[in-house]
C-alpha positions in Angstrom: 36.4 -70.4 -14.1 36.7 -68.8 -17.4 33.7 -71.3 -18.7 31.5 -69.7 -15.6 32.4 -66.2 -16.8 31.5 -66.9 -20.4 28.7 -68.3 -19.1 27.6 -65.4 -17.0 28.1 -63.2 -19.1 25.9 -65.0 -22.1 22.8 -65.6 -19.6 23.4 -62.0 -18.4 23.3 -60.9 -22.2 20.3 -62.9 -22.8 18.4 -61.4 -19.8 19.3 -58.4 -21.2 17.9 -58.9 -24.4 14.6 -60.0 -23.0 14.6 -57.2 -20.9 15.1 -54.9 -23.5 13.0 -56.5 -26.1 10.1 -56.1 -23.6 10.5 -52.7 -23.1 10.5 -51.8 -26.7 7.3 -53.8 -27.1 5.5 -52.4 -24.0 6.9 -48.4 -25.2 5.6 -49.6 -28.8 2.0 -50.8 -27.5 1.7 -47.4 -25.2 2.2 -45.9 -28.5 -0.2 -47.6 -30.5 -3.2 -47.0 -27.6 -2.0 -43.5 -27.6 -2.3 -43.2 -31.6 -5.7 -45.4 -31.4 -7.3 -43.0 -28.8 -6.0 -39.5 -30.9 -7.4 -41.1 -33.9 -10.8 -42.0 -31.7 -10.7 -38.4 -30.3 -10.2 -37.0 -34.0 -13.2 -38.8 -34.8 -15.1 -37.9 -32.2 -14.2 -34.3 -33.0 -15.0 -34.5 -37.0 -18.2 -36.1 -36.3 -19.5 -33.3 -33.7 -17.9 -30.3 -35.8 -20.6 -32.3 -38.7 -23.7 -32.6 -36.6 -22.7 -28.5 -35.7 -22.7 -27.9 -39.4 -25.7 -29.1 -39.9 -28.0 -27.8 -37.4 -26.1 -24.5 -38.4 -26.8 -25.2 -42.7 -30.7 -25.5 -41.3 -31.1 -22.2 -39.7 -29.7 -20.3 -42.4 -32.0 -22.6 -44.6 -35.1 -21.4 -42.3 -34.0 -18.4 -42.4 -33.7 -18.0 -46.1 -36.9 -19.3 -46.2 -38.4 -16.9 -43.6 -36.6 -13.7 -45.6 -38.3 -15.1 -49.0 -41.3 -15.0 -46.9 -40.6 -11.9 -45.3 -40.1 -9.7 -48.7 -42.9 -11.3 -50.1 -44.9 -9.9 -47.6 -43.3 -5.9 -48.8 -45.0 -6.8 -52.1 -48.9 -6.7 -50.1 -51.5 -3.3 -50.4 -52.9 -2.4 -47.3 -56.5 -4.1 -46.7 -59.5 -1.5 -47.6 -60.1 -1.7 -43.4 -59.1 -2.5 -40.4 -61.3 -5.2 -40.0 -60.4 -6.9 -43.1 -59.1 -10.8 -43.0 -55.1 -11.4 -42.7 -53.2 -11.5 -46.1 -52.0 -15.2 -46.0 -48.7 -14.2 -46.9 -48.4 -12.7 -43.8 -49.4 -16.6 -42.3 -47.0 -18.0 -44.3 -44.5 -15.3 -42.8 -45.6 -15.9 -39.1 -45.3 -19.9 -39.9 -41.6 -19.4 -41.7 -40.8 -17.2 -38.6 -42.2 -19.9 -36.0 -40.3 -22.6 -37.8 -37.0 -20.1 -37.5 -37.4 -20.5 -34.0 -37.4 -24.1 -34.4 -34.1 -24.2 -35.4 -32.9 -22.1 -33.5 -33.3 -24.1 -30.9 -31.3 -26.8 -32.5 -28.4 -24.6 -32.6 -28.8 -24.0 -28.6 -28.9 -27.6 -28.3 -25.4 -28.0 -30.4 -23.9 -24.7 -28.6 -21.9 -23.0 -28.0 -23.5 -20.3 -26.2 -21.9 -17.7 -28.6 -23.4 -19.7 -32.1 -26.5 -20.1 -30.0 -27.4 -16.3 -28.7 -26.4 -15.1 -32.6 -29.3 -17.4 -33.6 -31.3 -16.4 -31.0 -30.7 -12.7 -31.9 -31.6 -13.6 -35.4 -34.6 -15.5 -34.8 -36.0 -11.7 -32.8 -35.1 -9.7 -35.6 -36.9 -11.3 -38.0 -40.0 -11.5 -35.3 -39.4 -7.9 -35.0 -39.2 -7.3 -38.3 -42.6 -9.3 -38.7 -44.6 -7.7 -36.5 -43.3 -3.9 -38.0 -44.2 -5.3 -41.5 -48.0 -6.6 -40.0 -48.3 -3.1 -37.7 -47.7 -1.3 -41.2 -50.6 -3.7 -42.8 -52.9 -3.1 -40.1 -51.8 1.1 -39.7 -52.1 1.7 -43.3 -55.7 0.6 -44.1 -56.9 1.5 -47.1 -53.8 2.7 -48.9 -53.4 1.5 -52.2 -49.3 1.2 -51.6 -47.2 -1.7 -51.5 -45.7 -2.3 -48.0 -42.0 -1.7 -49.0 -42.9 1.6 -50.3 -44.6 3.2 -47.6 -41.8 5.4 -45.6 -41.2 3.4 -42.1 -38.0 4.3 -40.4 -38.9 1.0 -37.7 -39.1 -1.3 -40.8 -35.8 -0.2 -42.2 -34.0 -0.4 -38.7 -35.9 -3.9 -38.9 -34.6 -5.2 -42.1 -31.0 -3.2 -40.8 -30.9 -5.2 -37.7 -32.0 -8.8 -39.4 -29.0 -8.4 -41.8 -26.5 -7.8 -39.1 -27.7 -10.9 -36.9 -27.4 -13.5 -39.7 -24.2 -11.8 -40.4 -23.2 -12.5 -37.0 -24.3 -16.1 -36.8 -22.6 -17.3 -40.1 -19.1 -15.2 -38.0 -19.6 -16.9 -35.2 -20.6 -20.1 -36.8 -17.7 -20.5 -39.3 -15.5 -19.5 -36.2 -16.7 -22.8 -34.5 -16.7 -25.0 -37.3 -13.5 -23.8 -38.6 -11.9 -25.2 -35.4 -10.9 -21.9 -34.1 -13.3 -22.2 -30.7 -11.8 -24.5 -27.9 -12.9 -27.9 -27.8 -11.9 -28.6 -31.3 
């Protein structure tokens, strides 16, 4: 009988063995899936936080661009009359302007809404500011002064207003990309 019980007890130790061996395997491959999708999510998460920064780096490109374009178009005199052809810097303006709108929306196709209604917001101030700079062309036929220099409250609430919308969309912009908006 004593043979039976050491016997029992080495197949019962066995059993237990296997048993437990297969647990710690099974726990360890639940772990490894777990670790494998965290590292897939992470991934996932780098590589949208990217494609944000990068429809966000091309705004504020157009939108350098449109400012260059912008100021360049303070530096025009008046035509002698009304009638007179368009300065093409004010094209050039309109086109830098047109391709602002472009990208911003880009940015409303990355989101969030927040990052995309600061680039819309940007993209109508610098309208605005257009058409003030092309309403003081057109007004001021005739005047042999630079379009910067003439006195304009609108133009100055203008440029006022563009500055505060970019600086608005790089805040709310850095705030996404800098992982402080849910979802990353």
């Amino acid at each position: 009988m004593a043979e039976q019980s050491v016997a029992l007890i080495s197949a019962a130790s066995a059993l237990g063995g296997v048993v437990l061996t297969g647990a710690f395997a099974l726990l360890r491959g639940r772990q490894e899936r777990l670790d494998k999708q965290a590292d897939r999510d992470e991934q996932r998460r780098v590589m949208h936080r990217e494609s944000r920064r990068s429809v966000y780096a091309q705004l504020l490109s157009q939108y350098h661009e449109a400012d260059r374009k912008l100021r360049a178009t303070g530096q025009l005199t008046p035509p002698p009359s009304r009638d007179a052809q368009v300065a093409d810097e004010l094209r050039e303006a309109e086109e830098s302007v047109v391709a602002l709108y472009e990208a911003a929306a880009a940015v409303s196709l990355e989101g969030p809404e927040p990052v995309s209604a600061a680039a819309d917001e940007l993209t109508e101030a610098c309208w605005s500011l257009l058409q003030v700079v092309a309403d003081l062309y057109v007004d001021h036929a005739g005047s042999d002064e630079r379009l910067w220099s003439l006195d304009s409250p609108d133009r100055d609430r203008s440029r006022i207003e563009v500055g505060r919308a970019k600086r608005s969309f790089v805040q709310r912009a850095r705030s996404v990309i800098g992982g402080d908006f849910p979802g990353f």
